[in-house]
C-alpha positions in Angstrom: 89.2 156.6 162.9 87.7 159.8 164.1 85.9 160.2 167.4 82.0 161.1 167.5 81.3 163.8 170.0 78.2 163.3 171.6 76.3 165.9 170.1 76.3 164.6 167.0 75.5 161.5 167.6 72.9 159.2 168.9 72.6 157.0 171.6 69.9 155.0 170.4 67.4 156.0 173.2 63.6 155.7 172.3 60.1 156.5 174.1 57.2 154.9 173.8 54.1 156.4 172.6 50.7 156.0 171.4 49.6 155.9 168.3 49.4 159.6 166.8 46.0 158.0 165.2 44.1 161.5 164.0 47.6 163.0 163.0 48.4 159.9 160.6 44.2 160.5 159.2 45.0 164.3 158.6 48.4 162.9 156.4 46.0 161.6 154.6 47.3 157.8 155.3 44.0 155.2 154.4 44.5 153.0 158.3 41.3 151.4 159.8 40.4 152.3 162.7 42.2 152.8 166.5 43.5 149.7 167.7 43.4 147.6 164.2 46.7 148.3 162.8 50.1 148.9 163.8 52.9 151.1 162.6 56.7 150.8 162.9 60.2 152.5 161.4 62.3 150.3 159.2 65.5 150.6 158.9 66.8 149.4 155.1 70.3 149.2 152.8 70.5 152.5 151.3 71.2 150.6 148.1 68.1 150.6 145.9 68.1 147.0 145.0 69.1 145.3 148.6 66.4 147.7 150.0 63.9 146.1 147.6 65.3 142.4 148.5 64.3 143.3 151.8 61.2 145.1 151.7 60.1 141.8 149.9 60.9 139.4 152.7 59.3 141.9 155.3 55.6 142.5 153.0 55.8 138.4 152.6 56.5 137.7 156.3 53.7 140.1 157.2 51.3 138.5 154.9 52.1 135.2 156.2 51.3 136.4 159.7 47.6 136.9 157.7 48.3 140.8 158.0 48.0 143.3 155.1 50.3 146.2 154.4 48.8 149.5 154.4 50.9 152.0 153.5 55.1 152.1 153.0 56.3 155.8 152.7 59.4 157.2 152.7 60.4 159.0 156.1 62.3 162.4 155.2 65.3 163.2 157.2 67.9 166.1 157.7 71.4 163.8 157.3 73.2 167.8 157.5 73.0 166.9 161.6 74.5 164.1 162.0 78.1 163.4 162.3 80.7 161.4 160.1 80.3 158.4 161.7 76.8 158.5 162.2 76.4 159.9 158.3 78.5 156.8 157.6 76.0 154.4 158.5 72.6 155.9 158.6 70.3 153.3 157.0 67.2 154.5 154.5 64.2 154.8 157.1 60.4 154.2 156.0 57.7 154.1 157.8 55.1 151.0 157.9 51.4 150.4 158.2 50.1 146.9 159.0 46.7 145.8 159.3 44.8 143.0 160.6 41.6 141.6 161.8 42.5 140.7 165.1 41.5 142.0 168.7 44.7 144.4 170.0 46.5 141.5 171.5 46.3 139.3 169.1 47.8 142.3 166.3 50.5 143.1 168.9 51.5 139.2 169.2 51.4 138.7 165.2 53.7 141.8 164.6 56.0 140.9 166.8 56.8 137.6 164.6 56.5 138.9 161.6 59.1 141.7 163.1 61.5 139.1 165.2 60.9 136.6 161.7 61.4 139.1 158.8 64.9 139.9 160.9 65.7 136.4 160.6 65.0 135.8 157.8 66.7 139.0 155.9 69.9 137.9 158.6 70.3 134.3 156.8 69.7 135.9 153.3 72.6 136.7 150.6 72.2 140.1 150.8 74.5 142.5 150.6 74.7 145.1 153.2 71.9 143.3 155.2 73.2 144.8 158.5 71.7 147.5 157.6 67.9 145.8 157.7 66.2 146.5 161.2 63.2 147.3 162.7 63.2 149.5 165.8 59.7 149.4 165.8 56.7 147.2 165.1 53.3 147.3 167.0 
């Protein structure tokens, strides 16, 4: 198995930010307003129809957290960068909007179920390359 150097690939490392609100408005992205709605990165099979499987169980699970899906787009990457292994395993990435009627904590609280649930519940599921299904991000 060939080794990865380290500058060309990741080690995972994230940072926190707000909500680029007026950035996603000039994309031209339909959200409601500051603080009612969250956004997160998903992480999906690169296979068409186990991305699909999942996608399903995620828009059910946030519906039955009485949220509403906004917007699901596509996030466009550069795979040239990354290394073999890295190449060899890099999921299909979209980007999520949720909505809800609820005061911020309340929307923070719900989308973390529906985050921590939809994993379960793609995890116990038949499909294939489901390893692949993860959500960095949710709130």
């Amino acid at each position: 198995m060939p080794k990865a150097p380290i500058n060309v690939t990741g080690d995972g490392a994230g940072v926190l930010i707000q909500i680029p609100h007026k950035l996603i408005l000039s994309k031209g992205i339909k959200v409601p307003d500051e603080g009612k709605y969250g956004t997160g990165l998903v992480f999906l099979p690169k296979d068409a129809k186990n991305r699909q499987l999942c996608e399903k169980i995620l828009i059910d699970t946030i519906v039955e957290e009485g949220l509403d899906v906004v917007d699901f787009h596509d996030v466009i990457v550069d795979s040239s960068i990354l290394g073999e292994i890295s190449r060899s395993t890099e999921p299909f990435i979209r980007q999520i909007y949720v909505a809800g009627k609820y005061e911020q904590d309340e929307l923070e609280r719900r989308l973390y179920i529906a985050r921590k649930q939809a994993e379960n519940k793609v995890r116990q599921s038949n499909i294939q390359d489901k390893q692949a299904f993860y959500l960095p991000s949710l709130s």
